[in-house]
C-alpha positions as CSV (number, residue, x, y, z in Angstrom):
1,X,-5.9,69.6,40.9
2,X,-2.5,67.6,41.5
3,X,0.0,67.6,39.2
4,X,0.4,64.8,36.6
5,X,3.4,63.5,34.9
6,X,3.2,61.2,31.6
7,X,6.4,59.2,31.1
8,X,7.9,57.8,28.2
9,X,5.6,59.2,26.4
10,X,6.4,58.3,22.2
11,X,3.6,61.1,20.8
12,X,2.1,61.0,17.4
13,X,0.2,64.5,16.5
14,X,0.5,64.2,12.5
15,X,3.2,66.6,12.0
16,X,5.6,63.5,11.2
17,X,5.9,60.3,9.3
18,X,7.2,58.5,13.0
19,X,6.0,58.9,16.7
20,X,8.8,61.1,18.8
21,X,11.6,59.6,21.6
22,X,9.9,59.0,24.5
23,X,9.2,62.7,26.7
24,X,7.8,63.1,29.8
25,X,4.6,65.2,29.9
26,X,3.8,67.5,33.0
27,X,-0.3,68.7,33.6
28,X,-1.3,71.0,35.7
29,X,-4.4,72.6,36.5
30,X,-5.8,71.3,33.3
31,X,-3.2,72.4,30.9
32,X,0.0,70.9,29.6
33,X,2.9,72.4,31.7
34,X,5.9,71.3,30.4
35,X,7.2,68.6,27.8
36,X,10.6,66.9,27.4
37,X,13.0,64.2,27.7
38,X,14.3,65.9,31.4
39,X,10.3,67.5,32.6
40,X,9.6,66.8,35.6
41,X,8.3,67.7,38.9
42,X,8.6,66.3,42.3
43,X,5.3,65.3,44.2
44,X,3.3,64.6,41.1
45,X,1.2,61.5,40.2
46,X,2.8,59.4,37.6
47,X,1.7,56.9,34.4
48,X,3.9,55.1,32.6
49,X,3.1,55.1,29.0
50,X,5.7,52.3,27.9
51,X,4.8,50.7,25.2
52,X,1.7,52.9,24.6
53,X,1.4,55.9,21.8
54,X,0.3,59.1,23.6
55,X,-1.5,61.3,20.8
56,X,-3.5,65.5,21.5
57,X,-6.8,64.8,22.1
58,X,-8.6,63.9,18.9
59,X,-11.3,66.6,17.1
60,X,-14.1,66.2,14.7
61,X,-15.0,68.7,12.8
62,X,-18.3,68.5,11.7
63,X,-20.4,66.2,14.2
64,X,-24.5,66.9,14.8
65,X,-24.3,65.7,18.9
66,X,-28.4,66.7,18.4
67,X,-29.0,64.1,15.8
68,X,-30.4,61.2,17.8
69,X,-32.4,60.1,14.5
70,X,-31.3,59.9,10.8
71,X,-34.9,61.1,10.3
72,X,-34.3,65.0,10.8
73,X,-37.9,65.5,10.4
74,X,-39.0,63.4,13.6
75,X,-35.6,64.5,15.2
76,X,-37.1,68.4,14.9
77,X,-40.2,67.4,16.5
78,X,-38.9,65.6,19.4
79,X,-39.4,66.9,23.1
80,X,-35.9,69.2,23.5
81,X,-35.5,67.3,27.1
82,X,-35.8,64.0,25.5
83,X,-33.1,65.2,22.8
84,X,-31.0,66.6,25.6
85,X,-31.1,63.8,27.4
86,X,-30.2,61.2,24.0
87,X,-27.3,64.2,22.9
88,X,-26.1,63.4,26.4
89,X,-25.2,59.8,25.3
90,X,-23.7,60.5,21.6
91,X,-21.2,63.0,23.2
92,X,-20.1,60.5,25.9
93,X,-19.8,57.8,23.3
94,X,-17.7,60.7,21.3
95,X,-15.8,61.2,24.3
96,X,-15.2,57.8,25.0
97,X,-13.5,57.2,21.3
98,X,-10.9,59.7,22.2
99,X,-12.5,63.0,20.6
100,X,-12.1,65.3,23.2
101,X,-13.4,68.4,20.9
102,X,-15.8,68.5,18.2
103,X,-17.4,71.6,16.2
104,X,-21.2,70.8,16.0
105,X,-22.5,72.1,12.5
106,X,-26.3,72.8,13.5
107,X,-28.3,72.2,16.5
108,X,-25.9,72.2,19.5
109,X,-27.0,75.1,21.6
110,X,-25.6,77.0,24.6
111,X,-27.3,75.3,27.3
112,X,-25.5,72.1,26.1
113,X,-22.3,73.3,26.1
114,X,-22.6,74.6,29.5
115,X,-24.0,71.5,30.3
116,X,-20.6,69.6,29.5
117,X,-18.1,72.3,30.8
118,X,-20.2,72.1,34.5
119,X,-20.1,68.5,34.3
120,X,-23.3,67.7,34.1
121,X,-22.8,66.2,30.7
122,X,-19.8,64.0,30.0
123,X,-18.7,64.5,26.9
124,X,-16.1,66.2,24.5
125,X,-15.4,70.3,24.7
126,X,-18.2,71.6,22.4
127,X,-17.5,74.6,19.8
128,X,-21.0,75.7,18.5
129,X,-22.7,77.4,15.2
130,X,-26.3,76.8,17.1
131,X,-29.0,76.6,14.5
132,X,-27.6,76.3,10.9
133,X,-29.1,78.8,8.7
134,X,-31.4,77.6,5.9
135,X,-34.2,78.7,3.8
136,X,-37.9,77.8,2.4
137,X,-37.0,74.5,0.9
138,X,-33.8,74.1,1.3
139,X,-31.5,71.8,3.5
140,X,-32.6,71.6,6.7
141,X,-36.4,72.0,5.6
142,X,-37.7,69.0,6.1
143,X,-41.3,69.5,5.4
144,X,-41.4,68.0,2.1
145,X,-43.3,69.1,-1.4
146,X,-46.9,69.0,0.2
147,X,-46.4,70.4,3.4
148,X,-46.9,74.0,4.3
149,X,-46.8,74.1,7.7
150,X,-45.0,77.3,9.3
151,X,-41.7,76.0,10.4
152,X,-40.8,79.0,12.7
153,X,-40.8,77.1,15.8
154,X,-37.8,75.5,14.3
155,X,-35.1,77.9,16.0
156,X,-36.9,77.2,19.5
157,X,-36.1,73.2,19.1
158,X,-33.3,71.8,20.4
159,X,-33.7,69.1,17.9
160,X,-33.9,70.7,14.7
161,X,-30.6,70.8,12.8
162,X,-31.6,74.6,11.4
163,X,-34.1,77.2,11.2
164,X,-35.7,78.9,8.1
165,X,-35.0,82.6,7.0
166,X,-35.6,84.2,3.7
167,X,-34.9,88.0,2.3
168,X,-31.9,89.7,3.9
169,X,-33.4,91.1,6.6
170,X,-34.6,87.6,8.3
171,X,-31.0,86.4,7.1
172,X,-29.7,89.5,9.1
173,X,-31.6,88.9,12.3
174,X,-31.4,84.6,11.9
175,X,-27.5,85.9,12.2
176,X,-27.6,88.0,14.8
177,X,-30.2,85.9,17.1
178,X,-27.5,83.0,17.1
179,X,-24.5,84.8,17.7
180,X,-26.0,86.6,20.6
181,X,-26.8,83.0,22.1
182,X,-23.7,81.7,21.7
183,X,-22.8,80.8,18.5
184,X,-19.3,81.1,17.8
185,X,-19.5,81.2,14.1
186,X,-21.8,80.8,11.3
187,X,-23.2,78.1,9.0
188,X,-25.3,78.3,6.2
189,X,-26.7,75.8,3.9
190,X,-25.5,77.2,0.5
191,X,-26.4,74.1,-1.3
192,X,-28.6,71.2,-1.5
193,X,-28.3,68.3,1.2
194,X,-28.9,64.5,1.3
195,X,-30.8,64.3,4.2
196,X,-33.9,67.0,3.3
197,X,-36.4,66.2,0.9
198,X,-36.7,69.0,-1.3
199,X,-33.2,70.5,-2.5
200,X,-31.2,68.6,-4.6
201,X,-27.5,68.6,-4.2
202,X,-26.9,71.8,-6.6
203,X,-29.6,73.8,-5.8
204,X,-28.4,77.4,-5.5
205,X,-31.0,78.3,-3.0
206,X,-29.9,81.6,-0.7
207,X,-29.4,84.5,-3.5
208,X,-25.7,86.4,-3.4
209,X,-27.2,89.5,-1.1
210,X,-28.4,87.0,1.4
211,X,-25.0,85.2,1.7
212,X,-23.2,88.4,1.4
213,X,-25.4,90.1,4.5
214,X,-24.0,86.4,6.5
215,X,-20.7,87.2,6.2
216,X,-21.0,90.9,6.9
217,X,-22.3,90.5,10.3
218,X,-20.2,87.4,11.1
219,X,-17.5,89.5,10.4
220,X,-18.9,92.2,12.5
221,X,-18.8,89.5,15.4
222,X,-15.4,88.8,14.9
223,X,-15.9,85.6,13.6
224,X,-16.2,83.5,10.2
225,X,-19.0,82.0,7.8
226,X,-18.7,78.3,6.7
227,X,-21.2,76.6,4.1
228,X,-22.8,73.6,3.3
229,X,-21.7,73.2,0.3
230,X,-21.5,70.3,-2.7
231,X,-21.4,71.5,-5.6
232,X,-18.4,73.5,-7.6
233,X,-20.7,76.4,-8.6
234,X,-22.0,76.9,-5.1
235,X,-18.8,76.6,-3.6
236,X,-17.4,79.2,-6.4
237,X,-20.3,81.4,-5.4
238,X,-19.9,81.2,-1.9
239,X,-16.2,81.7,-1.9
240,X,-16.9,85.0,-4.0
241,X,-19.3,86.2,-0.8
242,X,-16.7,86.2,1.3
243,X,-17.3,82.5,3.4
244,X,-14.0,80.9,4.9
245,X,-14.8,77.4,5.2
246,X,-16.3,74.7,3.3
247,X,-17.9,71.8,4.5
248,X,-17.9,68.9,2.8
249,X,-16.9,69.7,-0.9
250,X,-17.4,67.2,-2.7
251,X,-18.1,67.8,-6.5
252,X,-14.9,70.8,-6.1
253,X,-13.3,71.8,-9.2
254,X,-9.7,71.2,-9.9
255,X,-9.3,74.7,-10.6
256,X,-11.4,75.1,-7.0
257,X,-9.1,73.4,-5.2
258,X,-6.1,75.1,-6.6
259,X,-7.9,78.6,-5.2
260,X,-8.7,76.9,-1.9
261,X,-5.5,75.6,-1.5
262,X,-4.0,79.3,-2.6
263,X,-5.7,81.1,-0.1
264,X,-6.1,78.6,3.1
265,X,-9.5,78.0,2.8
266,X,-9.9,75.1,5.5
267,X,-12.4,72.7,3.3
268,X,-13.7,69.6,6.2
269,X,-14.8,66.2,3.8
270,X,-16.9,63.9,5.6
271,X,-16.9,61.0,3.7
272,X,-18.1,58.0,6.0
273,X,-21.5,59.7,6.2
274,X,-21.8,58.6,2.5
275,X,-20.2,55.5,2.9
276,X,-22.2,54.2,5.9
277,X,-25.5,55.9,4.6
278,X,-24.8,54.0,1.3
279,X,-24.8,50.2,3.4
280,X,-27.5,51.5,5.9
281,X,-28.9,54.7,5.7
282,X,-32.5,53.1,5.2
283,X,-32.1,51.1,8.7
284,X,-31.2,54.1,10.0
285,X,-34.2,56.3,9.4
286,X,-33.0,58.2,6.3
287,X,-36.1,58.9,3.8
288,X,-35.8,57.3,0.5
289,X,-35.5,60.2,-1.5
290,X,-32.4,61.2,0.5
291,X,-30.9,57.6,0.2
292,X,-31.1,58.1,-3.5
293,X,-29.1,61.2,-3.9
294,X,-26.1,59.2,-1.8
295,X,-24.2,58.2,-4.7
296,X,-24.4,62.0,-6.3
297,X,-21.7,62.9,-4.2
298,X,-19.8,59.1,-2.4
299,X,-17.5,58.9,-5.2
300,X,-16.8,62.1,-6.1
301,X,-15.4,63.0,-2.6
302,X,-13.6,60.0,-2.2
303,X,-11.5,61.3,-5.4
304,X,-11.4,64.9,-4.0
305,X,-9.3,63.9,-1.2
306,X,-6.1,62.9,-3.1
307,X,-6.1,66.6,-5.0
308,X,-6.4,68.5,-2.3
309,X,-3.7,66.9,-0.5
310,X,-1.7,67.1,-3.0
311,X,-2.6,71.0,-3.6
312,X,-1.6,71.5,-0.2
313,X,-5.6,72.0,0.8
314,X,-6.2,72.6,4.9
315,X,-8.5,69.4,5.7
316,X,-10.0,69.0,9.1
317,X,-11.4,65.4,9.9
318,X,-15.3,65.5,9.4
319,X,-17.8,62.7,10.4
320,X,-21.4,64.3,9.7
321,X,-23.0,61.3,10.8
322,X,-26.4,61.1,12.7
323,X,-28.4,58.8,14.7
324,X,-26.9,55.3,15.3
325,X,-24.4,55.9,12.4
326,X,-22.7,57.9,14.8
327,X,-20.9,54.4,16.0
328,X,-19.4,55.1,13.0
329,X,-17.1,58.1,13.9
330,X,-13.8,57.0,13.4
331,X,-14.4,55.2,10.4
332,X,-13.1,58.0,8.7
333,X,-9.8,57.4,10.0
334,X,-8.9,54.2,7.4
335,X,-11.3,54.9,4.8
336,X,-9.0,58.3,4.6
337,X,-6.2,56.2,4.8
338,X,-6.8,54.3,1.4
339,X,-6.2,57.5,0.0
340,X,-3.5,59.6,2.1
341,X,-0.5,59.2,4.1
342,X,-1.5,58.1,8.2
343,X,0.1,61.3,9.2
344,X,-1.9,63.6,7.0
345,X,-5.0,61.3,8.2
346,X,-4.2,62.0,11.8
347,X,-3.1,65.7,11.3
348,X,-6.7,66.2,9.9
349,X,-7.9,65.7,13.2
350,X,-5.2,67.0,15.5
351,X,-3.0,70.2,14.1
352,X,-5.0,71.3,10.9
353,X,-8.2,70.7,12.6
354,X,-7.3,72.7,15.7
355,X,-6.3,75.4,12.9
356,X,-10.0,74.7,11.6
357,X,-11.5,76.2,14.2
358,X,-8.9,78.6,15.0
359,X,-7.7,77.2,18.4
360,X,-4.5,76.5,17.0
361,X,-2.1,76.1,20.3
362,X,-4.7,75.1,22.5
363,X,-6.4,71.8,21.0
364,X,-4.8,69.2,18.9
365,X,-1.4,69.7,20.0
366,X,0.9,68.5,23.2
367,X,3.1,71.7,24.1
368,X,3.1,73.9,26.6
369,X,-0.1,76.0,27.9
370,X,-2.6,73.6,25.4
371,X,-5.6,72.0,26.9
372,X,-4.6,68.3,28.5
373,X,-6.2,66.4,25.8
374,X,-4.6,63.5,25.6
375,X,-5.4,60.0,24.3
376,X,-2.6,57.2,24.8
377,X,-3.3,54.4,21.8
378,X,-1.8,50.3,22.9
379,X,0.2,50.5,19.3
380,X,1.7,53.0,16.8
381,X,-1.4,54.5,14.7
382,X,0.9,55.6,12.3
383,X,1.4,51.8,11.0
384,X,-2.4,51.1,12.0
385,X,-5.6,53.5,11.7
386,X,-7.0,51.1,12.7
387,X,-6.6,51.5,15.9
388,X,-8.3,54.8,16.2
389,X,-11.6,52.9,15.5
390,X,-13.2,50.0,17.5
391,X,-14.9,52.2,20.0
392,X,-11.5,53.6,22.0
393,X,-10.7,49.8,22.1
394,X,-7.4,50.7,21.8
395,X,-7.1,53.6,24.1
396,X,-6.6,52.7,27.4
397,X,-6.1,56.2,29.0
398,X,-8.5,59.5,28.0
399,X,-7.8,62.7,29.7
400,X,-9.6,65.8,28.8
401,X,-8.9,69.2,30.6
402,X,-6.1,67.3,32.5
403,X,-9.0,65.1,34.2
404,X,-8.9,61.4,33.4
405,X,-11.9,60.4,31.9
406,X,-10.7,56.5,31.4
407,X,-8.0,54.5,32.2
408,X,-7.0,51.0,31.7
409,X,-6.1,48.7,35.2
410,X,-3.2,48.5,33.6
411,X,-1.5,52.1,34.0
């Protein structure tokens, strides 16, 4: 691959209130080689990025790249080559917004990451739980109160979100099935969801011994336990089993947030799932019982986000969306904004979230020997968040891996 240089290059990762002097940027066999006002090298292919604000690739924390329906139900029971193929789309569309990683939180499997780092897909670098871990009526269950249909062929569908286990032992060898096929971390559903039909948000539904037996073997793997999780008990209870993330978050305790905050739990909100499932959710495919639990939890997380910034809380940027809401993506980007500072917006999905998933020096960052993500914005999205949304409107270069992936006629 030919070397690359980047020149007057202003970057914005988050870590400050202004974009930096312009630096040139060398890339090299994929990675970032060198950074600096006087980098350089000779025979290298050249971009100008005058005028332009070159930013690390962007990450999304919590995305469902299986979810080609906000109807989880049908989306379970579709063909898997038909949800392959649909999956195929929402990561390029991801891709093409200037997310060049995302963490999928249930349903992403190995054979679709491969699929992207061959090629075959385009899309963003995928970091995988495979089937989120769920139980006889909880999240993820979607047969509803009058259907008892055995739901084991759930873990063999690409499409479903999650598979059922109940009692330790099935916990123990749900666990142990998905880490041997890929996953690289965990994620139960410790509370109630929106989108199932028979767990409302609250509902305490795998016992202490089953959540403890998760993080055991988890951290037998090496890795970590994160957990859908609402409300404060069951993020209390969680916490107490030994689980290092939390997604979503929403109805957190002050006191919560202070122990969070006290012990670097990374917590990922997703709030423009509620807010676009609030406007459209029903257009979308989402079951009415789900569209009425919405406003359980909109508000509430919308408030949560100014205390844990202030406590100092580790935030990664979330979207959760599913279906055609997943236009939506980096809508997140100003609705944070009415709330935080546009460099604590943009660190949530750049710095902190690369320290969400523990890649911390290789993702969400321009310095030396990190991944070439970049994404060069036509303004300073610092003053605007704005233009981090419109599609990748306002990105006229993309380059994941070092490889361009889009680039204006301009440059």
């Amino acid at each position: 691959m030919p070397v690359t240089l980047l020149k007057n290059a202003r970057i914005v990762d988050g870590t400050a209130p202004e974009p930096t002097d312009p630096v040139t940027i060398v890339i090299e066999d994929g990675r970032i080689r060198d950074v600096g006002p006087d980098a350089g090298i000779a025979e290298a292919d050249v971009l100008d990025m005058d005028g332009l604000t070159v930013m690390p690739g962007l990450i999304d924390c919590h995305v469902h790249v299986i979810a080609t329906t906000a109807n989880l139900g049908l989306n379970a029971a579709l063909p898997s080559s038909l949800v392959a193929a649909r999956s195929s789309l929402l990561m390029r569309d991801m891709l093409m917004r200037g997310f060049t990683t995302v963490r999928d939180l249930g349903g992403a499997d190995r054979g679709l990451q491969i699929a992207v780092e061959e090629g075959a897909f385009l899309g963003p670098r995928l970091v995988i739980c495979g089937k989120a871990l769920s139980q006889s009526g909880g999240h993820t269950d979607y047969r509803g109160p009058y259907d008892s249909r055995d739901v084991g062929w759930y873990a063999q569908s690409l499409g479903s979100m999650g598979r059922i286990c109940d009692g330790v032992p099935e916990v123990q060898r749900a666990v142990r099935e998905e880490l041997k096929n890929g996953a690289q971390f965990v994620k139960a559903m410790a509370d109630g969801g929106v989108s199932s039909p028979s767990d409302p948000v609250g509902y305490l539904v795998f016992s202490v011994e089953e959540l403890k037996a998760m993080v055991e073997i988890a951290r037998g793997f090496g890795t970590y336990a994160s957990g859908h999780l609402y409300a404060d008990e069951a993020i209390v209870r969680a916490l107490d089993c030994g689980f290092e993330c939390i997604e979503h978050g929403n109805l957190m305790s002050d006191a919560t947030i202070a122990r969070v905050a006290r012990k670097g739990i990374p917590v990922v909100p997703t709030n423009i799932t509620y807010d676009v499932l609030a406007r459209s959710g029903a257009e979308f495919g989402l079951q009415p019982e789900s569209v009425a639990k919405i406003e359980d939890v909109r508000e509430a997380g919308l408030e949560r986000l100014e205390k844990m910034h202030a406590a100092g809380v580790l935030m990664g940027y979330g979207s959760d969306l599913l279906g055609g809401m997943q236009a939506e993506q980096s809508g997140e980007f100003p609705l944070r904004g009415r709330f935080l500072p546009a460099d604590a917006v943009i660190r949530s999905a750049t710095v902190d979230a690369a320290r969400v998933l523990r890649m911390e020096g290789q993702i969400g960052t321009i310095a030396p020997g990190a991944f070439a993500d970049i994404v060069a914005v036509d303004g300073n999205p610092l003053a605007d968040l704005d233009l981090l949304t419109g599609q990748g409107a306002h990105m006229p270069l993309i380059m994941k891996d070092g490889a361009v992936v889009k680039k204006a006629s301009s440059l």
